[in-house]
N, C-alpha and C positions, 0 to 999 in steps of 0.2 A: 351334724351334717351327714351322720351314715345314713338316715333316714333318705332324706332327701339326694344323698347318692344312690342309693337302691332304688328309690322311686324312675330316677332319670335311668340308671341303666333298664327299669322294668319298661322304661318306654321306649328304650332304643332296641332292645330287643324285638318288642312287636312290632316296631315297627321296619326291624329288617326281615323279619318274618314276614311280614306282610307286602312287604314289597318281591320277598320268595316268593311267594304264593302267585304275586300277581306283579311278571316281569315288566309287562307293557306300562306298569306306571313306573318302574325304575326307568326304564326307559325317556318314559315323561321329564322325570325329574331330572336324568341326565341330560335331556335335550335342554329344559330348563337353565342347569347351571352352564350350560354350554353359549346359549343365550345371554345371560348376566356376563360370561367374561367376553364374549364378543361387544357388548355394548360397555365396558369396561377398558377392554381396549381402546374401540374409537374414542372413547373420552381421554384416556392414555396419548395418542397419536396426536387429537386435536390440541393438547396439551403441551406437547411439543412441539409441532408445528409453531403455534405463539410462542414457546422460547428460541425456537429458530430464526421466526421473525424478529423479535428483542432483539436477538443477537448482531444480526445484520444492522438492524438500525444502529446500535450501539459502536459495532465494524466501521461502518461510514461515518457517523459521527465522531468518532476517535481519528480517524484516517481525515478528515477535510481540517480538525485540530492539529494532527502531526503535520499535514501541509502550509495552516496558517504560521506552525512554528519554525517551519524550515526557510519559510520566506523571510520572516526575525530574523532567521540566523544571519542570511546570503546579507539581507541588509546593513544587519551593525556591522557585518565584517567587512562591508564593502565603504563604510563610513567609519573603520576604522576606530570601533564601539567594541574591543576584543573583551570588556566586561558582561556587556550584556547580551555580547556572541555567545560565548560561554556557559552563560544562563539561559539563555533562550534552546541552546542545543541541547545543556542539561534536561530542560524540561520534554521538548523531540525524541530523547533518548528513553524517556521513562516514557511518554506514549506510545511508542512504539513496542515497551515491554509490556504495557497496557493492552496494545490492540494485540499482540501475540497471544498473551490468554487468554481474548476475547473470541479468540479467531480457534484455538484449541478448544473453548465451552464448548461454540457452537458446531463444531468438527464431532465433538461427544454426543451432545443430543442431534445431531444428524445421524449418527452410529445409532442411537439409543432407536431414532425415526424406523431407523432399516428393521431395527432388531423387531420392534414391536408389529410394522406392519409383515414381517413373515409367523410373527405369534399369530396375529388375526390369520393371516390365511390361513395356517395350523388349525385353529378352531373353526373354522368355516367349513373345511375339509372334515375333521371329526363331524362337524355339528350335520352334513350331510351324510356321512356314514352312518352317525346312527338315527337320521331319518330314515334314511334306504331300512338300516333294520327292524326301528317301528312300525313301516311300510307292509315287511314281511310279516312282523308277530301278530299284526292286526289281521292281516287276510290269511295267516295260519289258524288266528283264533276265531275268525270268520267257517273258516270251513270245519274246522273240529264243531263247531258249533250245529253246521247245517248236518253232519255224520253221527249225528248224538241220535239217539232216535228220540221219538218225541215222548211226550208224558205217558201218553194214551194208546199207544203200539206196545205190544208184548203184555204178559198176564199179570208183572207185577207194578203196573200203574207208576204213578208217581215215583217210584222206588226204581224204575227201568236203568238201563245202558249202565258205565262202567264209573267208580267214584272217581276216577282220577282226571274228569274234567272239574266242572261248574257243580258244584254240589250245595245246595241250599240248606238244608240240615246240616251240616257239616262247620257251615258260616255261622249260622244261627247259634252252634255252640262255641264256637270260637270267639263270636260278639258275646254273649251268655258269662263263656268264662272269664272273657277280657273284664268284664264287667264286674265280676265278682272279687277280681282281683283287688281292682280298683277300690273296690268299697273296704276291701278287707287292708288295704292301704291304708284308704280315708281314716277308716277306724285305728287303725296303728298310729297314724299322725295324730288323730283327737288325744289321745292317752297322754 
């Protein structure tokens, strides 16, 4: 497995390098993962919403049964039936400990409702922050762009302005050595 752990770390590395190198797709990616947990949430929310509903139905449903038993009870006791008064309240007495924990679920996943939808606001918030800052690194990299001087201004041609923007040879050996690496991998895995 050490192979195959070095191969993965060799990729994680370049690929945090390369998201170094080129902030505006970290950027991406974080607006990205920002994206999956917002649509992760409303599937979250929607999800409870339905057990909130269960629940309710469940509440009423329990509640119009604790009602049909309490009418049992007033009955037999009113005829005088103190056996199946007694049974009949037994059974009142346990739905009603029935709807109390029914009534405590659904109290939790309405806590759970609150909790989740200030998560999504939370990330709608971020996920507009760091649009505003893609916003920015795009029309910074817009104008470092236009301040570059061109190929064909100044005496040394193609080679002109400063490396520390867009530099094409520089890429070229960066994809060159990625590549080399890679194969000298491949070849270590053949063996």
């Amino acid at each position: 497995m050490g192979l195959f752990d070095d191969f993965n770390r060799f990729l994680e590395n370049r690929l945090e390098e390369f998201l170094r190198n080129n902030p505006h797709l970290e950027l991406e990616a974080l607006l990205e993962q920002l994206r999956e947990q917002e649509e992760d949430t409303l599937k979250l929310i929607a999800d409870l919403q339905l057990q909130e509903k269960r629940s309710q139905e469940q509440i009423l449903s329990t509640a119009q049964e604790i009602q049909r038993w309490h009418i049992r009870v007033e009955k037999a006791k009113s005829l005088n039936r103190q056996d199946l008064a007694a049974a009949a309240a037994q059974r009142e007495a346990a739905l009603l400990r029935e709807g109390n924990q029914l009534w405590g679920q659904m109290q939790g996943v309405k806590e759970r409702i609150t909790q989740a939808k200030e998560l999504l606001r939370k990330i709608q918030q971020r996920r507009q922050e760091v649009q505003a800052k893609a916003a920015q690194a795009q029309t910074a990299r817009a104008k470092t762009k236009a301040q570059q001087p061109s190929e064909t201004s100044g005496w040394w041609g193609a080679t002109s302005g400063s490396f520390s923007g867009h530099d094409d040879l520089e890429e070229k050996f960066r994809r060159w050595e990625t590549e080399e690496e890679l194969e000298q991998m491949k070849r270590k895995m053949g063996k």
